[in-house]
C-alpha positions as CSV (number, residue, x, y, z in Angstrom):
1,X,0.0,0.0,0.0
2,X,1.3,3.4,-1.0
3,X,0.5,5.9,2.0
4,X,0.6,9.4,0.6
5,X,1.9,11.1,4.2
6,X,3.0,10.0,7.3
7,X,-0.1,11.4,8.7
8,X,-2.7,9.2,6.7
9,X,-1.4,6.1,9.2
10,X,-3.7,6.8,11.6
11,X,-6.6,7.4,9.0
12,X,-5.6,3.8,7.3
13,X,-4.9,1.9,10.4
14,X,-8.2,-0.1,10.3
15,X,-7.8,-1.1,6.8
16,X,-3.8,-2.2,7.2
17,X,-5.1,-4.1,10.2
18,X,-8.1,-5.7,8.1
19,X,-5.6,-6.8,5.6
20,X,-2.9,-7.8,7.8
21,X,-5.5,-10.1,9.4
22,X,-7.2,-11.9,6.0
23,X,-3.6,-13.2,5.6
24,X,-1.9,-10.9,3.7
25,X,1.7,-10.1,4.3
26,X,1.3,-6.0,4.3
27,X,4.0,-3.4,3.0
28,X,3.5,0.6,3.6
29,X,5.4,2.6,1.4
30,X,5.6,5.8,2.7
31,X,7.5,8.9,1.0
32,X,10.2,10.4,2.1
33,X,8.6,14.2,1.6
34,X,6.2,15.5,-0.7
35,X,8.6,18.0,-1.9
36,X,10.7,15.7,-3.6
37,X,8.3,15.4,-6.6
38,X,6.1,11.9,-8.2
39,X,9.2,11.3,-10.5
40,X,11.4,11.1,-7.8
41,X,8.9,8.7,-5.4
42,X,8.0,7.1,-8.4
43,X,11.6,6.2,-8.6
44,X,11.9,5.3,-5.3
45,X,9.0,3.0,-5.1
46,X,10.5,0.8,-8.7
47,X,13.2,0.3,-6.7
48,X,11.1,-0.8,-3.6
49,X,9.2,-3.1,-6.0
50,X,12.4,-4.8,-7.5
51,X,13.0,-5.9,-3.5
52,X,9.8,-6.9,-3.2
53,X,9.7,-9.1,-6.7
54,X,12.8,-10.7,-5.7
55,X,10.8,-12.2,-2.5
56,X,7.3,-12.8,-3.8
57,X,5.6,-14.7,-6.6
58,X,3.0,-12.2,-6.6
59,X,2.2,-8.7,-5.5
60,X,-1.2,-6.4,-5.2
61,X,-0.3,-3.0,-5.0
62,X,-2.7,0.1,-3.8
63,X,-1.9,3.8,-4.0
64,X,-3.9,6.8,-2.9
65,X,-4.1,9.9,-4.1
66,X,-0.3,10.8,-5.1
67,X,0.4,6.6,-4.4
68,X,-2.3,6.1,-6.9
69,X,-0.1,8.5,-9.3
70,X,3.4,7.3,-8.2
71,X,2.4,3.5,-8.5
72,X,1.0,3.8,-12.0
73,X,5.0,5.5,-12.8
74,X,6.7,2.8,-11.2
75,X,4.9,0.2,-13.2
76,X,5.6,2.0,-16.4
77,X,9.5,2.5,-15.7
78,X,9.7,-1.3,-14.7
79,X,7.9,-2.0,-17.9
80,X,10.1,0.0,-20.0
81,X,13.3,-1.8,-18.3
82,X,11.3,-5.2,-19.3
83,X,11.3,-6.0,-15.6
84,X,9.1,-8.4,-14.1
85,X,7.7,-6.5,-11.3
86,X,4.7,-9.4,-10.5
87,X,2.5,-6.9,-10.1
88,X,-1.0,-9.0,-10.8
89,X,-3.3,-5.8,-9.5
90,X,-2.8,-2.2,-9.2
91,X,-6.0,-0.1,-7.6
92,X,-5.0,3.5,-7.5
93,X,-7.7,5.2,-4.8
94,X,-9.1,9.0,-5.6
95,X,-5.5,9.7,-8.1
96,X,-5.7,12.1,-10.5
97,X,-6.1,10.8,-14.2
């Protein structure tokens, strides 16, 4: 899950909690500032999935708002590399078009 701020953890508890507990092994990706531009966290969050492929068969990945934005980036750069990123579902939540 892509958190947008620091401050939406509270807000998302409940929901990180609701997956946590149907099974799923959980990863918050949260940016280092806001200031530091999409392209940048974009960036930042390929290089998080490449980790993430490396230890998982499959991944479901959710982004709000600037996540939703930033996720859809990091796809596209992994794609363009020809990287398998296992990304099987990508939901981006209230992100700009």
């Amino acid at each position: 899950m892509l958190d947008k701020f620091a401050e939406n953890t509270r807000m998302h508890e409940s929901h990180y909690r609701s997956v946590y507990n149907k099974g799923y092994d959980l990863v918050v990706f949260r940016y280092a500032s806001q200031d530091d531009g999409i392209r940048h966290n974009a960036r930042a969050l390929a290089s998080a999935l490449k980790t993430l492929a490396a230890q998982s068969s499959e991944i479901r990945l959710v982004g709000h708002s600037m996540g939703g934005v930033a996720g859809r980036l990091a796809l596209a750069y992994l794609e363009k590399e020809g990287f398998n990123h296992k990304v099987k579902n990508f939901v981006a939540v209230d992100a700009p078009g």
